[in-house]
C-alpha positions in Angstrom: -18.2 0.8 41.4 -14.2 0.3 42.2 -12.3 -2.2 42.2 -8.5 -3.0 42.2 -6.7 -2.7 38.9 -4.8 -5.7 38.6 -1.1 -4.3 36.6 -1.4 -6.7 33.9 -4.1 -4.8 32.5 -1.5 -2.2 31.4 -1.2 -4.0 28.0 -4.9 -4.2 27.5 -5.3 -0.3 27.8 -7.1 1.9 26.7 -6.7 1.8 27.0 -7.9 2.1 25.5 -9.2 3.1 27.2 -8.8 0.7 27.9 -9.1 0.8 28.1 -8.3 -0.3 25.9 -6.8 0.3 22.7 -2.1 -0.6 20.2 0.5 -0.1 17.5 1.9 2.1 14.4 -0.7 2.3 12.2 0.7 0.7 8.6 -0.8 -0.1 5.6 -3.5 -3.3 5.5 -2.5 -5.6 2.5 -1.4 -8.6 3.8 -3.9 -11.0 5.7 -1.4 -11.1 9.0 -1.3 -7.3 9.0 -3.4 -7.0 12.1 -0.9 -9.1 14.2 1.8 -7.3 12.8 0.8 -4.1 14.0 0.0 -5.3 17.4 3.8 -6.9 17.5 5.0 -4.1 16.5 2.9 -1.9 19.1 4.6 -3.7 22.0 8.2 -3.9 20.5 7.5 0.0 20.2 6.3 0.0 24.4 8.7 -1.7 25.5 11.4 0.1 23.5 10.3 3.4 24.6 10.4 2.2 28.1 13.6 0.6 28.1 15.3 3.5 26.9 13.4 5.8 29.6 12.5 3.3 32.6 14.4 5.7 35.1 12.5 8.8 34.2 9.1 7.3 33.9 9.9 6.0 37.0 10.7 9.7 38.8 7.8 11.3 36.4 5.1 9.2 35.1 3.1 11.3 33.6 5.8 11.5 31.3 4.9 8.1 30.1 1.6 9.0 29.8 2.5 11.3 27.3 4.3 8.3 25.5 1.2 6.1 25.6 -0.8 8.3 24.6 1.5 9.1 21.5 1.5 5.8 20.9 -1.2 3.8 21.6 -4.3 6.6 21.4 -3.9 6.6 17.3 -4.5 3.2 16.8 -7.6 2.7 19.0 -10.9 3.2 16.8 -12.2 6.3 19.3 -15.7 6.9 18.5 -16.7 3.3 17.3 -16.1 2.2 20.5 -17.4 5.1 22.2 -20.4 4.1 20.9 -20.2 0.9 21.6 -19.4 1.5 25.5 -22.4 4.3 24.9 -25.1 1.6 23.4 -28.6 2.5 24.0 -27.2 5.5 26.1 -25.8 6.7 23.6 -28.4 7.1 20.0 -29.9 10.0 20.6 -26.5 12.3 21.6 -24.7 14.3 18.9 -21.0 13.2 17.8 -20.0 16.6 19.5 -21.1 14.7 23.0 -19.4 11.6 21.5 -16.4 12.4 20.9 -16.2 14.5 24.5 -17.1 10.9 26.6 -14.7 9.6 24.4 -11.9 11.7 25.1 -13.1 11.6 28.7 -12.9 7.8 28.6 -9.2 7.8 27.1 -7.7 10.3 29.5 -9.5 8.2 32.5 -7.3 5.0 31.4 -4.4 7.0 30.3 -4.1 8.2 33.6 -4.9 4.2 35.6 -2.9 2.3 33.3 0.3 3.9 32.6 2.2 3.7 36.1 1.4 0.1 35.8 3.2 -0.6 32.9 5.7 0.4 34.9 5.8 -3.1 36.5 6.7 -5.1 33.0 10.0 -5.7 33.0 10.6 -7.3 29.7 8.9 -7.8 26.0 9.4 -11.3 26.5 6.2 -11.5 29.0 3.7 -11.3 26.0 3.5 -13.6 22.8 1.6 -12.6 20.1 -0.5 -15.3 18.4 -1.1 -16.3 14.6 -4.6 -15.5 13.6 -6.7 -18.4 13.7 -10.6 -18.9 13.2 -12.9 -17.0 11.3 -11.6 -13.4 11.1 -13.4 -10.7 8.7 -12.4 -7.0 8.0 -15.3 -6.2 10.1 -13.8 -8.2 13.3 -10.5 -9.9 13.5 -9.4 -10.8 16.8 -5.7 -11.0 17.3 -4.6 -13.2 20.6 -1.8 -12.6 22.9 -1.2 -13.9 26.1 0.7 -12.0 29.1 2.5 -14.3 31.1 3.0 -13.4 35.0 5.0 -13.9 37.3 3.4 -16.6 38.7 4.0 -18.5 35.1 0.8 -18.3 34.7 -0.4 -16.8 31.0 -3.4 -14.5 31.2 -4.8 -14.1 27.4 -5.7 -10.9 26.4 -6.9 -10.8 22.8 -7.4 -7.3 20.7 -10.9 -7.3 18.4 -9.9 -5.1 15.4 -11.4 -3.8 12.3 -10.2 -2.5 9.3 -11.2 0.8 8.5 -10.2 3.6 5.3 -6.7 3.8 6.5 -5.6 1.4 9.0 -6.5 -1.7 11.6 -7.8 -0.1 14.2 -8.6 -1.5 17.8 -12.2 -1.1 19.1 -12.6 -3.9 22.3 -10.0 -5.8 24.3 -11.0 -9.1 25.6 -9.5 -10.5 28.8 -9.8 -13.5 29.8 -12.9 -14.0 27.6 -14.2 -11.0 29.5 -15.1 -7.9 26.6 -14.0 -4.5 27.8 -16.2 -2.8 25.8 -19.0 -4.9 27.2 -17.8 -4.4 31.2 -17.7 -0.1 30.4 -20.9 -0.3 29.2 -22.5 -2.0 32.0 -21.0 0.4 34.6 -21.1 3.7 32.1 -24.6 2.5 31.7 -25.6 2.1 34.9 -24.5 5.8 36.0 -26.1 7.1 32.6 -29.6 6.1 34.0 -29.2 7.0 37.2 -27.2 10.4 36.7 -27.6 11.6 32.8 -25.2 11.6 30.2 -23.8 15.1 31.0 -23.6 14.9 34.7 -21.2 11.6 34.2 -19.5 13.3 31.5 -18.3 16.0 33.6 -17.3 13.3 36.6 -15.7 11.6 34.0 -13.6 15.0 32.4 -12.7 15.9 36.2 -11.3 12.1 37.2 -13.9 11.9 39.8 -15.5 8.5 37.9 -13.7 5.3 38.8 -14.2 2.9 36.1 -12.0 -0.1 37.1 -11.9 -4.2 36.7 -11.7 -6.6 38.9 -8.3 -8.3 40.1 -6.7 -10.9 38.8 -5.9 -13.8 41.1 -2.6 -14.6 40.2 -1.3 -10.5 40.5 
């Protein structure tokens, strides 16, 4: 189960935590509110790591503490722990939960943030105007992350709104979920291994949960 993280994932993260998950959280009145916060997520990034490139460069766990600052608050935790979770996942306890959840954001924390590392300017993502049927139970807000290549890879966020804020809960890529691609490998190990037994190879870094690359990177 490991394959090579391509770096433009970076801005999917959750990273997420992916993977995955984005933004300042702000109050949800207006119907754009959901792209603003994720504009405003990646003005913050790359703000943060304009003003520091030189010591995230010589320490980057340091960023790690910024993108975690930052992006962690944002991302709707145990919603998508659950979703990554599924069937695995309905008879455990929120204690056990919100431990893989954790597990899971410190895993991607820990991938993804040398490789943002490798974005030079804010200028390589656009964010999109909303556009087809978006509900407070899923809006999907698109961007697209252009490479150096000049090719643009799109990487859209699927939010919801919950009591206090838009939060993130999947990250598509390239039409591929994230939420969907965990599962299948968190799944996989689940049968095979029980939930506890990959929840401590999780919480000690020993469980790779990686994509595959991008051609273009």
């Amino acid at each position: 189960m490991k394959y090579k993280t391509p770096k433009w994932m970076i801005l999917a993260g959750w990273t997420a935590a992916i993977v995955m998950a984005l933004g300042i959280s702000a109050p949800v009145s207006a119907d754009d509110e959901p792209v603003k916060q994720i504009r405003s997520t990646i003005d913050k990034v790359y703000e943060l790591l304009d003003e520091n490139r030189e010591v995230y460069e010589e320490d980057p766990t340091k960023l790690e503490d910024v993108i975690r600052d930052v992006l962690l608050p944002t991302i709707d935790h145990i919603y998508t722990a659950r979703l990554v979770l599924g069937r695995q996942g309905r008879e455990l306890e929120r204690e056990q939960v919100e431990a893989f959840s954790d597990a899971l954001g410190d895993l991607l924390l820990t991938r993804y943030s040398e490789g943002l590392l490798y974005f030079e300017t804010r200028d390589q993502v656009e964010v999109l105007p909303l556009a087809g049927e978006n509900t407070e139970r899923m809006t999907r807000v698109r961007t697209r992350l252009r490479l150096d290549s000049g090719s643009r890879v799109p990487i859209d966020y699927v939010m919801r709104k919950t009591d206090d804020s838009w939060k993130v809960f999947d990250v598509v890529i390239e039409g591929i979920s994230y939420v969907t691609t965990f599962r299948n490998q968190i799944g996989d190990e689940i049968r095979q291994d029980g939930f506890e037994r990959v929840l401590e190879r999780m919480q000690r870094g020993e469980l790779e949960i990686e994509v595959e690359e991008h051609g273009d990177d």
